[in-house]
Structure formats: C-alpha cells, structure tokens
DRENDO-1510 file (C-alpha; in Angstrom, 1 decimal, always signed):
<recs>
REC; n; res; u; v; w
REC; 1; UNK; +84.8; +165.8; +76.1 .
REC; 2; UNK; +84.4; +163.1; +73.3 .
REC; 3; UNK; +81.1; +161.2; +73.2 .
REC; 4; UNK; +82.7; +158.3; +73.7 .
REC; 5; UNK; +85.8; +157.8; +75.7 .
REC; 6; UNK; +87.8; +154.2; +75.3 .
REC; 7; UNK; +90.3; +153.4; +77.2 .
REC; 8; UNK; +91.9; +150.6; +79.5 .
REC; 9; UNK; +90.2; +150.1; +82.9 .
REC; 10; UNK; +92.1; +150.8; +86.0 .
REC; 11; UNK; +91.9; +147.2; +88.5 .
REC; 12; UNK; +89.5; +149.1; +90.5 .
REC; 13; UNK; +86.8; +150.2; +87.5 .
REC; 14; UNK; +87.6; +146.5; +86.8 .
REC; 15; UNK; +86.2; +145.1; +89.9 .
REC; 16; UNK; +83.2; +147.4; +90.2 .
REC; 17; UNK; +82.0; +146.9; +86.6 .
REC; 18; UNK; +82.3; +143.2; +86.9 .
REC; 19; UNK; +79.4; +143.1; +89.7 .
REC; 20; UNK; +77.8; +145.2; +87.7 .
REC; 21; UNK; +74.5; +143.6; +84.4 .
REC; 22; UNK; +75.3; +142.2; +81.4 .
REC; 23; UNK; +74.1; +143.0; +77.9 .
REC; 24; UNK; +74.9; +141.1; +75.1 .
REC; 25; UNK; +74.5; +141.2; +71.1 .
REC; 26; UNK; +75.2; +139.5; +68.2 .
REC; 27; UNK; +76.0; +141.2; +65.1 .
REC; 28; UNK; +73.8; +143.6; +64.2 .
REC; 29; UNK; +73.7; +147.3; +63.2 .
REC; 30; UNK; +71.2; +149.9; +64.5 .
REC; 31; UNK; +70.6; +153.7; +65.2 .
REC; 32; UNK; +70.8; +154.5; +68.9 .
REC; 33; UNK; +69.6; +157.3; +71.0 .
REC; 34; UNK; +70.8; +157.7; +74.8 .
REC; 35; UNK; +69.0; +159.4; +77.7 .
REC; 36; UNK; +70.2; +161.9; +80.4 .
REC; 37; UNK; +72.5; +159.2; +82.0 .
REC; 38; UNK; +75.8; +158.7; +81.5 .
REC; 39; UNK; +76.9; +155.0; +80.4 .
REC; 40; UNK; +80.0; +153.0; +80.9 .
REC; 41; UNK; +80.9; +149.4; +80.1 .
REC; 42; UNK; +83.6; +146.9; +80.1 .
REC; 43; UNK; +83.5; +145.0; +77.4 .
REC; 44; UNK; +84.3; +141.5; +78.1 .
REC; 45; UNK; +84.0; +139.7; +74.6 .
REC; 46; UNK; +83.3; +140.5; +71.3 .
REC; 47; UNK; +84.1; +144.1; +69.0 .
REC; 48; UNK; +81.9; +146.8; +68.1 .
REC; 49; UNK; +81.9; +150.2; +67.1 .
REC; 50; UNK; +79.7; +153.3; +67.6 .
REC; 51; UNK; +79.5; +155.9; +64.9 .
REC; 52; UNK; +78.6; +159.5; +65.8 .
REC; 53; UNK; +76.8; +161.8; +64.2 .
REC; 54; UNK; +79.8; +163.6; +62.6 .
REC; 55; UNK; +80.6; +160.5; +61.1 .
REC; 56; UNK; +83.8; +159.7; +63.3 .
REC; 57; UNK; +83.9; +156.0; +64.2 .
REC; 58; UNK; +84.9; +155.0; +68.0 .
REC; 59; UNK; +86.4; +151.1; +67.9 .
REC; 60; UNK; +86.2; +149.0; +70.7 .
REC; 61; UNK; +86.8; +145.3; +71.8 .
REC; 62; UNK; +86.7; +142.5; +74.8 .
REC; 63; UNK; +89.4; +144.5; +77.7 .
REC; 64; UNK; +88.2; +148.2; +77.2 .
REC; 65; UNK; +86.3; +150.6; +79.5 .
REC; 66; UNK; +83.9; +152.8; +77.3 .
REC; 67; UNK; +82.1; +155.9; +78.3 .
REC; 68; UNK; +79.1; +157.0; +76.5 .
REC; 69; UNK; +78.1; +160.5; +76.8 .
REC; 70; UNK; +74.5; +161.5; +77.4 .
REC; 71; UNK; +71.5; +162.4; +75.0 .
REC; 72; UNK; +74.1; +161.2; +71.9 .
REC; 73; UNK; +72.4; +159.8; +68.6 .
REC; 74; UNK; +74.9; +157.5; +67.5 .
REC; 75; UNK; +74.9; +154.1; +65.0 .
REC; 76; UNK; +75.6; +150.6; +66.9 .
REC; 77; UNK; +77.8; +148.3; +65.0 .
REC; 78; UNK; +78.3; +144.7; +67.1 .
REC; 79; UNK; +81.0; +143.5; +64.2 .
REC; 80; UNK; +81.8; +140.2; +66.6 .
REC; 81; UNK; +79.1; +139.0; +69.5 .
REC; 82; UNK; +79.6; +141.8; +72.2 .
REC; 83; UNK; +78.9; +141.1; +75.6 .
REC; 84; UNK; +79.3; +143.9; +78.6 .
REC; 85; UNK; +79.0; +144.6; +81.8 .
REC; 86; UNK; +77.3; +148.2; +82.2 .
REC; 87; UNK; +76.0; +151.2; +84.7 .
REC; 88; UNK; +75.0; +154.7; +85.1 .
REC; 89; UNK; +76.3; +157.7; +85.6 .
REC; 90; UNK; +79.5; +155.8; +87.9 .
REC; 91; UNK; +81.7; +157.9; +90.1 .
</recs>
C-alpha cells in the first residue's frame, strides 16, 4: 500500500469524519514523523502536499479523504491554509 492514499470520500466516511477534531495550518513547510497509528482526514479547505521519503509528492485539497500510513517520515507542505477533520486508525 502507498503511504498516503487520496481519494474521494464515500457520503458515509463523510459523515463520520465530520464529527470528528479539526486541525488547522497556515502555510508552512515542515519534516514530519508519524507514530503506530494510522491517520485519515478530510480535508475541508485549503491544499497541501506531503512528500515522502523517496521523493514522490502526494497532492491534496479541500473535498479529499487522505490516509496516512504509520511510522512514515515525510515533509508537510500547507501551500493554501489547510484545515481538516482527522482520526485514528478508522474502520
């Protein structure tokens, strides 16, 4: 599997992400490490892009559902103010 999977949300990933935290961030760039869990988001507004460590670039924007793998080392970049609504390892 990729370590990061975007994609369209089905109406039902809708609905649970959207009772779900937000995080937000305004243009920035940064290295990031995740833990153990598994993360997924719907990204509500804004465009960003994670980078990987062999270089290949994973675009997303306000509409997609994003799955980041675990324990991946990647590079942030919020390109327009991202906002999303988030959890862990979802079923």
């Amino acid at each position: 599997m990729k370590p990061v999977f975007v994609r369209k949300p089905t109406e039902e990933q809708k609905a649970l992400l959207l009772a779900q935290p937000t995080w937000e961030h305004e243009p920035e760039t940064w290295e990031a490490s995740y833990d153990e869990r598994e993360e997924t988001c719907l990204v509500i507004e804004g465009e960003a892009y994670v980078q990987t460590q062999d270089g290949i670039r994973y675009h997303f924007a306000a509409g997609d559902l994003v799955t980041f793998q675990p324990n991946m080392d990647c590079i942030w970049c919020v390109e327009k103010k991202i906002k999303k609504h988030y959890i862990f390892d979802m079923k």
